[in-house]
C-alpha positions, 0 to 999 in steps of 0.5 A, a space after each residue: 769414532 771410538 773413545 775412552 768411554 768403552 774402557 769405563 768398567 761397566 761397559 768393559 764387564 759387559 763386553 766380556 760377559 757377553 763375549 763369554 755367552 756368545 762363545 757358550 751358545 756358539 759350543 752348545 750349538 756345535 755340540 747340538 749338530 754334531 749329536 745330532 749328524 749320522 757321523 762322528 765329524 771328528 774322525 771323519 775331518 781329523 782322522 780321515 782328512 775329509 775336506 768336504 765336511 770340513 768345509 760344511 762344518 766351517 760353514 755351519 760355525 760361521 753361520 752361527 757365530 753369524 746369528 749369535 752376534 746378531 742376537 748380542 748386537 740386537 740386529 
């Protein structure tokens, strides 16, 4: 159970810095694969409605929101 130990200042700082680095490596990797992919995935979600790369790339930041918290949590 969760108690008031988590609101100390040190581990307040803490989750906030390393909620900021996971946000940051989270956007450096979605601004990698979106160089890195033949398509302008952009347009092609925003502008041309195209709900199966919309669907692959909800995929993709899942996938790595799922690898960044694991590197964070140490798991």
């Amino acid at each position: 159970m969760l108690g008031i130990e988590w609101l100390r200042p040190a581990a307040f700082l803490g989750s906030i810095l390393f909620a900021l680095i996971g946000v940051l490596v989270f956007w450096l990797c979605f601004v990698i694969v979106d160089k890195i992919t033949p398509v302008d995935m952009w347009r092609e979600i925003v502008e041309k409605q195209n709900l199966a790369l919309g669907v692959v790339v909800a995929a993709m930041c899942l996938g790595i929101s799922l690898i960044v918290a694991a590197a964070i949590h140490g798991g």
